[in-house]
N, C-alpha and C positions, 0 to 999 in steps of 0.2 A: 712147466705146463704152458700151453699154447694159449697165447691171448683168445680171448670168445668178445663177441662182441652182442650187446642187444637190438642192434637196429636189424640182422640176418631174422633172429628168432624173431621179433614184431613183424617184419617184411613179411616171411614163412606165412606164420600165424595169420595176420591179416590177408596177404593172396590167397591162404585156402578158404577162409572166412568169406573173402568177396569171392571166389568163384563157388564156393555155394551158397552162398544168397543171390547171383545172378544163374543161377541154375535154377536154386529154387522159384525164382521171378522170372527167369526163361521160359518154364515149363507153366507156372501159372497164367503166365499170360498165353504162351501157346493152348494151353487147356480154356482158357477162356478167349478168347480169336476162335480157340475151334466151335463152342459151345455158342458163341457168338452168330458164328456161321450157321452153324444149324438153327438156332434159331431166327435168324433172318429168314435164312429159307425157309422153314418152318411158317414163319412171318407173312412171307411175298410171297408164298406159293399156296401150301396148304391149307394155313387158314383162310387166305385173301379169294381162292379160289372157291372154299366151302361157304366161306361167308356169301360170296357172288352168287353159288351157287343156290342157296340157301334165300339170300335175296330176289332169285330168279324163280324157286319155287313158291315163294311166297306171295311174289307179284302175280304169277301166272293164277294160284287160288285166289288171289284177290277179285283178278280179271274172270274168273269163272262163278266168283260171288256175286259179281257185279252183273254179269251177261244176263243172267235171268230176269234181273231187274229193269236192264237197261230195254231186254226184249218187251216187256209189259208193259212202259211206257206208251200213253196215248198220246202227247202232245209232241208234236215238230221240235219246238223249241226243249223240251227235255231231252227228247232223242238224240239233239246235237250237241246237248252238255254232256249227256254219256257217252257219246261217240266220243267226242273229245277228251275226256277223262279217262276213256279205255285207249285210244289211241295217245295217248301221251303217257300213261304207264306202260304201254306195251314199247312205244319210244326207250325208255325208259331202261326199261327188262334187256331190251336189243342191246342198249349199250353198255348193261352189267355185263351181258354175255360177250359182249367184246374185251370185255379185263381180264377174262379167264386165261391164265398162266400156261394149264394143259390144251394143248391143239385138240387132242381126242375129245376131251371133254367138250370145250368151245364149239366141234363140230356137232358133238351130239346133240347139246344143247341147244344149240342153235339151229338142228331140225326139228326137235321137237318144237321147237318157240314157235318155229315158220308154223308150223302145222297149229298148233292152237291162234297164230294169230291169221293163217286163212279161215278155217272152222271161223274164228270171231269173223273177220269182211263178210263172210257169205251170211254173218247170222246177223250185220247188221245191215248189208243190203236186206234180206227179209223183210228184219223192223221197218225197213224204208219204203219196201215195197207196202208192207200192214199200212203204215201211215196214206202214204198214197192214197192206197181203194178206200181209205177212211174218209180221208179227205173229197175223193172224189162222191161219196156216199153222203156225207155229210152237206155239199154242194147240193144233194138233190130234195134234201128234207121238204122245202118249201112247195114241193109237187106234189105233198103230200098233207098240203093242208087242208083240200077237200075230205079227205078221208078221217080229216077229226072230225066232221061234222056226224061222222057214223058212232053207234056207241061201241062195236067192235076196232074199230079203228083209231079212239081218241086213246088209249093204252101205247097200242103198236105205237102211234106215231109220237109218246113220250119216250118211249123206249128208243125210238129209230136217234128223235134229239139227243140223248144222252151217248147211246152207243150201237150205231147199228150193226158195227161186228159183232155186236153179243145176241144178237136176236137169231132165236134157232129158227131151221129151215122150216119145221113144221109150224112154227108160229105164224109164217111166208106163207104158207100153203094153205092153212086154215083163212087168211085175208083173204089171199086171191079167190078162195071157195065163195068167199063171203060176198068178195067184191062184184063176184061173177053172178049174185043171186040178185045183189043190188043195180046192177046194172040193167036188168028189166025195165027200173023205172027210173036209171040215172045212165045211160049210154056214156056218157062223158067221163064216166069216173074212171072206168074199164081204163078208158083210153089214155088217161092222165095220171093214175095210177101203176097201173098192170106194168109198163114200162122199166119205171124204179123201182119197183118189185122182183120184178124179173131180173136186173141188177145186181139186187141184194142177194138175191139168190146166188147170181155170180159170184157176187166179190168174197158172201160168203166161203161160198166154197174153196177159192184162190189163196181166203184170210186160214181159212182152215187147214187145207196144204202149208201154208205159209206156214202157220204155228205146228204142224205137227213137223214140219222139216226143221222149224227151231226149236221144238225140243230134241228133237235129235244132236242139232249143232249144240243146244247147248249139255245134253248128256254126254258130248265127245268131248268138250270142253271141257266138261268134270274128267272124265275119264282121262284126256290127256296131261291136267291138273294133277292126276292121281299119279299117269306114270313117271310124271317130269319129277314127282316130290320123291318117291320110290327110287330113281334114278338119282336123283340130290343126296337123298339117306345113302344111297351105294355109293356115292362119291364122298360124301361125310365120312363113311366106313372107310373107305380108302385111304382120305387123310387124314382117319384117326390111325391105323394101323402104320403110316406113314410115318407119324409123329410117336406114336408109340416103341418103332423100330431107333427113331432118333433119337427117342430120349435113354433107350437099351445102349444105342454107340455112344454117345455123351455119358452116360454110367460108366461103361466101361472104361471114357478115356478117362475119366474125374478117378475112378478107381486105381486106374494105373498111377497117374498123378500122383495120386495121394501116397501112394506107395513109394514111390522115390521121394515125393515131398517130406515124408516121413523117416526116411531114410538118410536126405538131406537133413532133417530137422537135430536128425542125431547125432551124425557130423557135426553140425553147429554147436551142439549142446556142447559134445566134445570139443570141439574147437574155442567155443569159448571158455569151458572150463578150464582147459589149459592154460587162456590168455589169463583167464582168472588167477590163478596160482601163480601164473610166471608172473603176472602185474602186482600179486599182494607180497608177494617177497621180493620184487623189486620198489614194489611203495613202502617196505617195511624198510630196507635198507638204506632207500632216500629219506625216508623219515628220521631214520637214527642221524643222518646225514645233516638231515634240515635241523634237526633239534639241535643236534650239535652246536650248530653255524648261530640258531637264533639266541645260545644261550652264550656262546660267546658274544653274539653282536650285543647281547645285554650287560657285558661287561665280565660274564663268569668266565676265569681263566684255569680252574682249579678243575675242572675234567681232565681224567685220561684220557689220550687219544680212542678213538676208537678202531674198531679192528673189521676187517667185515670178508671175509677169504672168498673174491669173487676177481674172475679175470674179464669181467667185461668192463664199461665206460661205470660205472658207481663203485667197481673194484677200484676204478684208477679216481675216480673223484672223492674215493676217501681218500687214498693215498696222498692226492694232488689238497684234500683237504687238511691234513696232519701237516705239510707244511705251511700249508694258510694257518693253519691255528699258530704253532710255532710264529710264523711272522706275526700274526695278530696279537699274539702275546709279548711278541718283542715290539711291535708297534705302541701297545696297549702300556709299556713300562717307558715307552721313549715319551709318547704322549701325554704321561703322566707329570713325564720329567717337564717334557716342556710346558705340563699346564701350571705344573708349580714354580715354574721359572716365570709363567707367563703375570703367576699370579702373585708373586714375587715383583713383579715388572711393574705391576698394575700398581701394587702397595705402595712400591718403590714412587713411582709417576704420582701418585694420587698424595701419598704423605709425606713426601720429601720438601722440606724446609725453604728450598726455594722453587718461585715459580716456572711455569715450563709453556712455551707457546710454539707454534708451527705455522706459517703460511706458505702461500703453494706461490710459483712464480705469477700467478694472476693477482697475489697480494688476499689470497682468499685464507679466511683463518680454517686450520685445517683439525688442530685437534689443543687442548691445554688442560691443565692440572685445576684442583681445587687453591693450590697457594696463589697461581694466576690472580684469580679473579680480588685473593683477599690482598696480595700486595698494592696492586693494582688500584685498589677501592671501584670497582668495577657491580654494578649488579646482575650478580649471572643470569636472572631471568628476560636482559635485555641481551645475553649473549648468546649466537645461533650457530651455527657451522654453516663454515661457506661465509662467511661476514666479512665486508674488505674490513682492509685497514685501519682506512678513514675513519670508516662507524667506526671501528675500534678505539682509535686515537680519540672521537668526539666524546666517548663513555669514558675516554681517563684523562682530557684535559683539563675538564672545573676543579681536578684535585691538586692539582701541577701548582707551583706558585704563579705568580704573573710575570716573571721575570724569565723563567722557560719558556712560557708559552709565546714572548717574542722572541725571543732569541735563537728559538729552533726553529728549521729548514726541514719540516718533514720529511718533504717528499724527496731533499735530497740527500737525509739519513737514509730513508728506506732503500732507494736507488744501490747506495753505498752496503747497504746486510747482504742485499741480493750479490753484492760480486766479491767479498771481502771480511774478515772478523771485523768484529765492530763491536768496539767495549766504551762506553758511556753512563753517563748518570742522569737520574732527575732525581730531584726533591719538591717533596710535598706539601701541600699549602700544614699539614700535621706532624712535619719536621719528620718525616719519614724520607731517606734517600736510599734509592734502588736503583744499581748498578744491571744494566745493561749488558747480557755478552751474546753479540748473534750471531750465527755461524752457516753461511751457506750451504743449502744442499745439493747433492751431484743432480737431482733432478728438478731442479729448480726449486725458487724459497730460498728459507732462510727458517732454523729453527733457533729463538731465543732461551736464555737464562735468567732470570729477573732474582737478584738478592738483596735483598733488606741489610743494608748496610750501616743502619742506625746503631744497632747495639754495638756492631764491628767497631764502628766509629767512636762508639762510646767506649769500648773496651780498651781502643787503641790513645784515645784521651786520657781511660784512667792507667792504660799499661804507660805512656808517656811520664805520667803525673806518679805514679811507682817508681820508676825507673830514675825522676828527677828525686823523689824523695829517696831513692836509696844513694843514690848519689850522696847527696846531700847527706843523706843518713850517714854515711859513711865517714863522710869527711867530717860533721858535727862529732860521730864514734871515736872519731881518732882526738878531734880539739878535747871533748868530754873528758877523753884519758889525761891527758896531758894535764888539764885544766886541774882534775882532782887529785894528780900529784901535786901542783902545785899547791893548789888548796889544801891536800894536806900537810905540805910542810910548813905551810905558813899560819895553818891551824893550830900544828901541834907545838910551833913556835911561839902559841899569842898564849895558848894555854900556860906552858912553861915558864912565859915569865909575869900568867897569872899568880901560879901556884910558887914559884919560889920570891917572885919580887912583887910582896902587896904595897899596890899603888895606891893614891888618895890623890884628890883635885882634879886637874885638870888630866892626869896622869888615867887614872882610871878614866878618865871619859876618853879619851884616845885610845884607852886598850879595847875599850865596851867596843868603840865605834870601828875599830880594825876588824875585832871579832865578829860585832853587823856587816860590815862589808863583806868577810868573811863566809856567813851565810849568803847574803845574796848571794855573791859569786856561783854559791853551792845550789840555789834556786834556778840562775840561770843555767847549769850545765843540768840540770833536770830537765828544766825548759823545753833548753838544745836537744836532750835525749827524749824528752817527748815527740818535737818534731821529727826525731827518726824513728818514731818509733821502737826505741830503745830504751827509753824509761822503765825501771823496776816496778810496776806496779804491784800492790798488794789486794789484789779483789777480791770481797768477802760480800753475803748477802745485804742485801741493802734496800729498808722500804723507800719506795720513788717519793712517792709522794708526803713520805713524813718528813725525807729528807728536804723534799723542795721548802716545807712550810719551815722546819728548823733553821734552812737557810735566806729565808724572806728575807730577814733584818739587813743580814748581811748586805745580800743581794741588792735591795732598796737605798744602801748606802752609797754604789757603785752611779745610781745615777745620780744628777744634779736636781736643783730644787723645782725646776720646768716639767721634768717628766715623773711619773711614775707606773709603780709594776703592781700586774694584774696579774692573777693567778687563778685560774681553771681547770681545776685537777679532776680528777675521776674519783667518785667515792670509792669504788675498790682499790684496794691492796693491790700497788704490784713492783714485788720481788724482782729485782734485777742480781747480777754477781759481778759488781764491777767498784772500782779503787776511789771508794767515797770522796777523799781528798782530789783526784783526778777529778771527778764530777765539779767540785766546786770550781777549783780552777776554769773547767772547761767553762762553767755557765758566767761565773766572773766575765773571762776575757769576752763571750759573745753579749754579755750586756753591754761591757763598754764599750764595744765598737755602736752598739745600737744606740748607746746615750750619743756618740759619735754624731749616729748617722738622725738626730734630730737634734741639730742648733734652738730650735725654737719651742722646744720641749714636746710631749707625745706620751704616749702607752706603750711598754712593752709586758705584753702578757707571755704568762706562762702557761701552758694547756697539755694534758696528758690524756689518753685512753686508750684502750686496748685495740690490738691488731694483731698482723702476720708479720713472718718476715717476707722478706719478697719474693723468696723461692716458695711459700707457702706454707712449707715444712714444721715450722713451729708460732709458738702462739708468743705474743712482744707487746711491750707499752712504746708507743708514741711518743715523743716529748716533742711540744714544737712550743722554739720561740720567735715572737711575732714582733715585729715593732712599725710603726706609724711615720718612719722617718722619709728620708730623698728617696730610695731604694739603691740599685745599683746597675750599671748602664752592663747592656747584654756583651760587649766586647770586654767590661771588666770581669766578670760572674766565672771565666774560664779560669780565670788567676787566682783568685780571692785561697784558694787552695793553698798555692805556692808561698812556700819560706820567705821572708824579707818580701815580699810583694805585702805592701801598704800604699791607703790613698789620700792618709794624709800628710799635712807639712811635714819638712823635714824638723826631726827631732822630736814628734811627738806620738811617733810608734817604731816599732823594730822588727812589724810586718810576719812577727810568729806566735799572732793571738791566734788565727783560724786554723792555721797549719797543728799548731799543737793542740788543737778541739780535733781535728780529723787524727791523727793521732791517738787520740787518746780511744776515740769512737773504734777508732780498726780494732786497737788491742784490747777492746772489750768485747770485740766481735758483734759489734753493731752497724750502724748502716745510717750514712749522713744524705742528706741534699739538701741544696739550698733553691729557693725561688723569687723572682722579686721583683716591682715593677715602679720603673721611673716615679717619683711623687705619688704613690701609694705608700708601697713599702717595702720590706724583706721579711723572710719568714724561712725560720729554720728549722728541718726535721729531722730528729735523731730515732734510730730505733734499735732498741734493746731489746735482745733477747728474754723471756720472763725466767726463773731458776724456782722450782721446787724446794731449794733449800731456804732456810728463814734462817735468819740471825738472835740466839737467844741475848737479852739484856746481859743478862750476868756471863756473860760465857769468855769476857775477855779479860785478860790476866793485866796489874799494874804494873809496869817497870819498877823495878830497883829505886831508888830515889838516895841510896847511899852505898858507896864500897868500903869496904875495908882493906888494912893492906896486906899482902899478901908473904908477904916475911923472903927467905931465900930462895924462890923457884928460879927452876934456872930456864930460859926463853933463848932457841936459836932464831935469829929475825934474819930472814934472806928476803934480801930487794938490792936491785942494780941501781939503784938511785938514791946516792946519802943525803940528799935535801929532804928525802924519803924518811931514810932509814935510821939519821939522827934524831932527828926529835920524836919519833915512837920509842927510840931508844932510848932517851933521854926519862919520857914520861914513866915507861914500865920500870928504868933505874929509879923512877923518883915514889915508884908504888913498893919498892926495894926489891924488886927482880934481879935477877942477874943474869943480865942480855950481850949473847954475842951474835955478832953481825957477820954476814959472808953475802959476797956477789952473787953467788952463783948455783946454780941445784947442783952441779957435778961436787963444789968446793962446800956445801952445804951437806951432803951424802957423807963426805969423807967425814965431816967433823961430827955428825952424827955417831959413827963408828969410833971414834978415837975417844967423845966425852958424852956423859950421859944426858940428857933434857929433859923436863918435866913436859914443855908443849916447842913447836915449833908455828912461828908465823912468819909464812910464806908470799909474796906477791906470784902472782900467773905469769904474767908477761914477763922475763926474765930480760930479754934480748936475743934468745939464742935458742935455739930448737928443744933446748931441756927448758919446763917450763915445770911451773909447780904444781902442774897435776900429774909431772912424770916425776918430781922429786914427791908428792906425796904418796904414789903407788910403791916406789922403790923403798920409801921410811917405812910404811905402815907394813911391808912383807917383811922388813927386819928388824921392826920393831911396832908390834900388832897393836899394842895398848898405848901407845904415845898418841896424844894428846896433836889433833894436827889444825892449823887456822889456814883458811887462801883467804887475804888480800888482792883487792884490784878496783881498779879507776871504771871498768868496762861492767854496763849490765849484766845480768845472768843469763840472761839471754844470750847476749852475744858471746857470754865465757862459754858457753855450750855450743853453739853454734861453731865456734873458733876453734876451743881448746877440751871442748869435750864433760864439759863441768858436768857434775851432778847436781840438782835441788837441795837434796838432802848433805850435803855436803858442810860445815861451817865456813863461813865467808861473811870476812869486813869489808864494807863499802865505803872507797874512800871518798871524799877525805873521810882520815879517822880522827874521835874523839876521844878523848880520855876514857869517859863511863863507856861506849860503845868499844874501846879495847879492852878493858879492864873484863868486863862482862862477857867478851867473847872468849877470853883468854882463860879468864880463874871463876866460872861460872859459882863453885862452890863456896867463894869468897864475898858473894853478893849479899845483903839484904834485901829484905822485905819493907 
């Protein structure tokens, strides 16, 4: 199907739309221009000419209302204010009739006017000529003042004063009869009268013509007032009929008009209803369109495309919209990604453990983390974006020691970020030091790394301090071995010639005092394996604080008569699980270095209370011991730890009283430090874990305190070592066993198989990769019920660690003792 477009159909649609609405506005305005027209004309012609004319018959009856008046006038001076008021309307009249539009008209009118305004000059020469003989009439009055002295004559001659045009002729006639009779006996009157009589008689009669010729003028006057009005109505007629004829063609054109305007109106109707239609199913399809778009731009991705089967431009802008959505959807999943990368970013920057800073190549801070400011000791509300350097450094040098703060070259560290890695330190006036690593960026700057390198430091102090004590551990592990073979051959040799040869005198105090020595010996390879942390501890529940007071006495004896011990316990209970006897020792050796460390006597207190451990995680008692002595100088405090490090004279320590306190602390799973300050003092903190378990009174079992002997049991005893092997041999011959000896687990296996045994006691360490945990795997598979002992020099610890031992396993720790053989051997044979 052939692409359509909608700009063709709006084009169409709107060109027909404006060429009939400029039709329709073509024709209105031509109908109104033409309507226009006629009525101007109408305007300037027929009414302007009616009204003139109308005006002209009006002035003309004014002028013919007025003639009458003006004619009766007696005095000069009114005569000339009418003349002039008639001659100035008629002025007047002349020049309406000059606006007259029609020629014909203008002419007729214009003879008629002539003609009533000659009729008016003749009828007002008249009045002029009237006035005249009045006047001259009046002139004669005074000739006539003899004739008031008559009684016929004193009438006349008020009359003559007032108006002698009004005196009728017979009035005249009867004087002169009169005067004529008086003049018999007045000659003079005749003569002075008769004159102006005979006058009046004149003017009379002239005044009489005069007014009977002005009524006439002025009955033409009327009459031609009448036809000029008569002639106005026929012109009025005219251009009513005129105007009547114009407003018939103006109908008609308004009727045509309207008729195509109607016609146009229709068109348009239709033309816009089409636009209508086409525009509402084009607003409907852009609306699905827009709604689409806005609910995606809201984030909704879970529409179906929409569909809309149109081949014009909203055909193609859905089309062109499905793969906007598409993109937008794939935008909207990328965007996602990257905001939770970004937000990811943000976590990462904001909670990452060490701090993070940025400056631009102007030295301007440009962006940093919250560890920043807390490595740092910085307060962020004095820190801004866009801040140099300087400010920066001025906010974090009162924390620096004083020894940084001369010794560093700021501005030619900075110099140096800017062009090159740069890894440095400072330390804090609060023993905090923060490793420095800044790394140029390609657009100038430098962005740093700021790590707290305190605990690092501490860690790599105490991994050092590990690392010397396994050393050492090891090498003590191996002397320990050796040590309690020796010990015990020399043990079991001091027994044996207890038990077969009884001494007396001085005899027995040599054997007692071998046997003491004997012990110690055995105390110090404990010692040794405390300080490697390889001492067998036994740790059982144990109350802290009962134990401390049952040990006061003890304790109190350890110092001299200068000092004494103070004790500060906590009234609650608290349960620790650690090797009671280990505790004593520990707290022994740390009193006596403290009675040490006060020549001139002092307090050392003991004080306990509850707390954490340091990870937080469980709940611990406290123990710190305090003492009032020298203290101990900050360059020794690193050692005080270390084996054989002691500070005092030679021979009167052997520098593994703290060593075996830390020791014994680890293997209890506690947590040491020490603190301490020049001629104050020391003070030392232990912390133990607390245990839920309690220790019952009665719950612990009495040893044996006698054996009996055991008659003919037969005992295979394998140990590569006859300084070993004899005198255990000798002792269980002397309990009457009957003991044979072999080197070897391979040489031990066989004679298992060839003679039967009641029990076997085996040493571990043989010398040779068969050891007696592989000669007791090998016994006990072919022979299940045999009765099996390990012997060995080495903790259990380390036999597991090494050789794989079990707990649960029976094992003599040598050196071994007669009751502690007998008992491990012929348990059944024991008393109570």
């Amino acid at each position: 199907m052939r692409s359509q477009s909608i700009r063709p159909h709006l084009m169409l649609t709107l060109s027909v739309l404006l060429l009939l609405t400029t039709l329709m506005a073509g024709f209105s305005l031509f109908t109104l221009w033409q309507n226009q027209y006629l009525l101007d004309r109408v305007t300037e012609t027929t009414l302007t000419d009616t009204q003139t004319a109308l005006n002209l018959s009006e002035g003309v009856a004014q002028i013919a209302a007025m003639a009458p008046y003006t004619a009766s006038s007696a005095r000069p001076f009114q005569v000339q204010n009418e003349k002039a008021q008639l001659y100035a309307r008629a002025k007047a009249l002349r020049e309406n009739a000059a606006k007259l539009t029609n020629p014909d008209y203008a002419l007729e009118l214009g003879k008629r006017y002539q003609e009533v305004e000659n009729t008016l000059t003749k009828l007002m020469a008249n009045v002029e000529s009237e006035l005249f003989i009045r006047e001259d009439l009046m002139a004669q009055q005074f000739s006539l003042d003899e004739l008031e002295t008559y009684s016929f004559g004193k009438g006349f001659v008020d009359a003559f004063r007032k108006d002698p045009t009004r005196i009728q002729s017979g009035w005249i006639e009867q004087v002169m009869v009169s005067i004529e009779k008086a003049a018999v006996n007045n000659p003079t009157l005749s003569r002075s009268v008769s004159p102006v009589l005979a006058t009046l008689s004149r003017s009379n009669e002239q005044i009489n013509a005069l007014r009977s010729e002005n009524a006439f003028l002025l009955a033409s006057i009327r009459a031609q007032s009448e036809r000029m009005a008569d002639y106005v109505t026929e012109i009025v007629q005219t251009h009513q009929n005129d105007v009547n004829e114009q407003q018939l063609l103006a109908r008609k054109a308004i009727n045509h008009v309207a008729l195509l305007m109607a016609f146009i109106l229709l068109s348009l109707t239709v033309g816009v209803f089409y636009l209508y239609r086409f525009n509402d199913r084009m607003a409907k399809d852009l609306q699905r369109v827009t709604d689409e778009m806005i609910s995606l731009a809201s984030g909704n991705t879970e529409h179906e495309p929409i569909n809309i089967p149109r081949q014009d431009e909203i055909g193609k802008l859905a089309s062109a919209f499905k793969a906007f959505q598409y993109n937008a959807i794939e935008k909207a999943r990328v965007t996602g990604d990257l905001s939770r990368q970004k937000l990811l970013l943000e976590t990462l920057f904001h909670d990452m453990q060490d701090g993070l800073s940025a400056f631009d190549k102007d030295n301007r801070l440009l962006v940093w983390n919250r560890k920043y400011v807390a490595l740092l000791g910085i307060n962020p509300q004095k820190l801004n974006e866009g801040m140099h350097i300087e400010d920066v450094q001025a906010l974090i040098t009162p924390s620096l020691l004083q020894s940084d703060q001369e010794s560093l070259d700021e501005k030619e560290t900075i110099a140096q970020r800017h062009m090159e890695p740069q890894v440095f330190e400072r330390q804090f006036k609060d023993g905090r030091i923060v490793e420095y690593r800044s790394q140029p960026l390609p657009s100038g700057g430098f962005i740093t790394l700021y790590r707290d390198l305190t605990e690092s430091r501490q860690i790599d102090l105490k991994l050092r301090q590990a690392q010397k004590m396994e050393t050492l551990g090891q090498l003590t592990g191996g002397i320990a071995h050796d040590f309690n073979n020796l010990l015990s051959a020399l043990g079991g040799n001091l027994e044996l010639l207890d038990m077969n040869a009884p001494l007396e005198g001085n005899n027995r105090t040599y054997l007692n005092r071998a046997l003491s020595v004997t012990e110690k010996g055995t105390q110090l390879v404990d010692r040794l394996l405390a300080f490697s942390r390889r001492q067998p501890l036994h740790p059982e529940p144990v109350n802290l604080e009962q134990t401390l007071w049952e040990l006061a006495d003890l304790l109190e004896y350890t110092l001299d008569g200068t000092s004494r011990l103070s004790l500060d316990l906590s009234e609650h209970e608290s349960w620790v699980y650690l090797d009671k006897s280990g505790l004593e020792n520990a707290l022994i050796n740390m009193l006596l270095n403290a009675n040490t460390a006060m020549p001139e006597g002092g307090i050392v207190t003991l004080s306990s209370r509850a707390c954490q451990m340091l990870d937080g995680n469980q709940e611990a008692v406290l123990l710190e011991i305090s003492d009032t002595g020298n203290g101990i100088a900050a360059d020794v405090m690193t050692k005080v730890m270390e084996p054989f490090f002691t500070t005092k004279e030679k021979g009167q320590g052997s520098g593994l009283g703290l060593s075996m306190v830390y020791g014994f602390v680890e293997q209890s799973h506690g947590e040491i430090a020490i603190s301490s300050r020049l001629g104050v003092g020391t003070q030392i903190s232990i912390m133990f874990p607390l245990t839920q378990e309690k220790r019952s009174d009665n719950a612990s079992e009495l040893l044996p305190e006698t054996v009996t002997r055991v008659g003919n049991r037969r005992v295979l005893l394998v140990d590569d070592d006859d300084d070993v092997s004899l005198p255990i041999k000798a002792l269980l011959e002397n309990d009457g066993a009957k003991v044979t000896v072999v080197h070897s687990a391979s040489e031990a296996l066989t004679t298992l198989q060839d003679i039967s045994f009641d029990c076997v006691l085996s040493d571990i360490n043989l010398g040779s990769k068969e050891t007696g945990i592989w000669l007791r795997s090998k016994a006990l598979n072919l022979f299940p019920d045999l009765h099996f002992v390990l012997m060995s020099g080495l903790p259990a610890s380390q036999l597991s660690e090494q050789f794989g031992y079990q707990p649960d396993w029976p094992l003599i720790t040598k050196p071994i003792s007669y009751r502690q053989l007998h008992l491990s051997l012929f348990p059944t044979h024991s008393n109570s």
